[in-house]
C-alpha positions as CSV (number, residue, x, y, z in Angstrom):
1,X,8.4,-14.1,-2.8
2,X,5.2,-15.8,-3.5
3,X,3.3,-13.4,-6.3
4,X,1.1,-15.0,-8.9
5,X,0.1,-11.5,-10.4
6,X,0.7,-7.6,-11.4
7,X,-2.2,-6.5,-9.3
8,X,-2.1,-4.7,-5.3
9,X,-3.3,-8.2,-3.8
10,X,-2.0,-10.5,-6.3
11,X,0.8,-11.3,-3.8
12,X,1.6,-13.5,-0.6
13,X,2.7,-10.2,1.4
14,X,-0.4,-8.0,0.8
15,X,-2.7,-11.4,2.0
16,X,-0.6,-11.2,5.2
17,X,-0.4,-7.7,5.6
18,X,-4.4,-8.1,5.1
19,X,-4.6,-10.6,7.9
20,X,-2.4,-8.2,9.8
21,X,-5.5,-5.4,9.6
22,X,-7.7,-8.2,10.4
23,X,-6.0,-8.7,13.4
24,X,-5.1,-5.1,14.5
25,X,-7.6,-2.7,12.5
26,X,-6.5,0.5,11.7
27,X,-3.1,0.1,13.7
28,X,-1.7,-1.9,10.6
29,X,-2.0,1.0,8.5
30,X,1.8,2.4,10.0
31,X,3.6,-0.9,9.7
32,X,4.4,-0.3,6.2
33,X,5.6,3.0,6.7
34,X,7.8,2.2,9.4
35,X,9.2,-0.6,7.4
36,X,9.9,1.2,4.6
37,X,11.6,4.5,6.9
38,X,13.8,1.4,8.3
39,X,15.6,0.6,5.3
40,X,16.0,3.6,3.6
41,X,17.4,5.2,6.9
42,X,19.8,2.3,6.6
43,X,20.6,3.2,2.7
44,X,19.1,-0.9,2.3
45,X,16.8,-1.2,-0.9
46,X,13.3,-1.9,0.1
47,X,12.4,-5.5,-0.3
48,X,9.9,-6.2,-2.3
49,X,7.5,-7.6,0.5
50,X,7.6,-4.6,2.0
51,X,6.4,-2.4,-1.0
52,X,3.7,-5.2,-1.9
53,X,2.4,-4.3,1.5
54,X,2.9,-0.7,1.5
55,X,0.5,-1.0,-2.0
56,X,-2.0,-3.0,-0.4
57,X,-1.8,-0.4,2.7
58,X,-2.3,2.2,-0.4
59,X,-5.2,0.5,-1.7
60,X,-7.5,-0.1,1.7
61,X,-6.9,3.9,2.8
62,X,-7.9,4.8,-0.4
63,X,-10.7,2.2,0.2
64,X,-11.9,3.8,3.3
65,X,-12.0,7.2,1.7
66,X,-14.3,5.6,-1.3
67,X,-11.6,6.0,-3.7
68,X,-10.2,2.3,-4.3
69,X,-11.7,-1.0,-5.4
70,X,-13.6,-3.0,-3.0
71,X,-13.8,-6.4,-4.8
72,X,-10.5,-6.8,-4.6
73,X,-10.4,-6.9,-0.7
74,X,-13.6,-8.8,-0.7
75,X,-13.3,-10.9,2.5
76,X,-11.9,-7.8,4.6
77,X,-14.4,-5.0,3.5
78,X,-16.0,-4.8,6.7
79,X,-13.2,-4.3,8.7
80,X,-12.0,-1.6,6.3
81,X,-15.8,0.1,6.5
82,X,-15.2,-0.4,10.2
83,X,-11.9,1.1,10.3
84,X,-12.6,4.0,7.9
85,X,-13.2,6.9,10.5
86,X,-10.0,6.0,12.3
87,X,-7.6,5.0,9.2
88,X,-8.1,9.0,7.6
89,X,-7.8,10.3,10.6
90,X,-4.3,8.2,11.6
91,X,-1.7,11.6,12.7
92,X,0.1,13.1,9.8
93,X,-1.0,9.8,7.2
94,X,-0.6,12.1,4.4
95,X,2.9,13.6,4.9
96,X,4.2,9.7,5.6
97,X,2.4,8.3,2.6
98,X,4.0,11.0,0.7
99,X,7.2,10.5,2.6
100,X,7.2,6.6,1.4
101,X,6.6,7.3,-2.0
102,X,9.7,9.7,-2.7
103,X,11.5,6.7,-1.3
104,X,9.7,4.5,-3.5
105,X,10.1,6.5,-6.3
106,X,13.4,7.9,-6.1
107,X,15.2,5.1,-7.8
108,X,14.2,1.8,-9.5
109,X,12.7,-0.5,-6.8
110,X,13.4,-4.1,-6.3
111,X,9.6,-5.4,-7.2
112,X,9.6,-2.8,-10.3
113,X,12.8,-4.1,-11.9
114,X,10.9,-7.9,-11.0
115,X,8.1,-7.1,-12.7
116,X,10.0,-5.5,-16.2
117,X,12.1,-8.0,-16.4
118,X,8.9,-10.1,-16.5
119,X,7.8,-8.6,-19.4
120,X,4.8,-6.6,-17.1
121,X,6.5,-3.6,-15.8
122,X,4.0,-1.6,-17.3
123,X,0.7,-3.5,-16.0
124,X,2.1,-3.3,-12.1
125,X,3.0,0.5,-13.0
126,X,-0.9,0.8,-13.6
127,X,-2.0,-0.5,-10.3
128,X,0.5,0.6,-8.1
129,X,-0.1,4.3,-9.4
130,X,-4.2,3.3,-9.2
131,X,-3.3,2.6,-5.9
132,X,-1.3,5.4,-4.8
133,X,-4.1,7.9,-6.4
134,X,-7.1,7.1,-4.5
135,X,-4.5,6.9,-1.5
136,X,-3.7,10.4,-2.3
137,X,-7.5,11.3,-2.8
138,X,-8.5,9.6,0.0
139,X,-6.3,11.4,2.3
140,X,-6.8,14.8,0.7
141,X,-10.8,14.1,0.5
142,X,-10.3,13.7,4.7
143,X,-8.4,16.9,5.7
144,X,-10.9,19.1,4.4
């Protein structure tokens, strides 16, 4: 796993997730999710690829509702302004966020226990929960 830091992009798996919505636009948004639903359905533990992606995935919809922090995603913040409309209004988002996150959360994840047994548990705690808030507002913000 190539990660050189605590933060949403700080990792090799959100950069290619990011070139993934480069590529596709707002049709990456689901990948995530779907990868997520595929291991739990198979009682597998979620790599921790996959949740560095489904973070980053966090992060640019709650960047398209105004919530999350732009400078982080630099280089792709006009294909998330671009995608905006489209992302918030991707069928049932908000119920399969929220789905992924009581998977997430139910039990320890792999890239949690990586990061306390660092010493920074705490620090990735802080931005993945930054990220899954303006997520959440995002979403909310868009079904009104």
């Amino acid at each position: 796993m190539g990660t050189w830091g605590v933060g949403v992009f700080e990792n090799d798996a959100a950069s290619d997730w990011l070139a993934h919505l480069e590529k596709l636009g707002f049709l990456a948004i689901p990948t995530p999710l779907a990868v997520i639903g595929e291991h739990f359905d198979k009682k597998e533990l979620i790599p921790a690829d996959v949740e560095q992606s489904f973070w980053a995935m966090c992060e640019v919809i709650g960047i398209a509702g105004g919530f999350g922090q732009v400078a982080q995603v630099a280089g792709h913040s006009e294909t998330i302004r671009r995608n905006a409309e489209r992302i918030l209004k991707i069928p049932n988002l908000e119920q399969r966020v929220l789905l992924a996150l009581g998977r997430l959360e139910g039990e320890p994840s792999e890239l949690a226990v990586l990061w306390d047994d660092a010493g920074d548990g705490e620090a990735f705690r802080l931005n993945r929960d930054r990220a899954k808030d303006a997520a959440l507002k995002a979403l909310k913000q868009s079904a009104w």
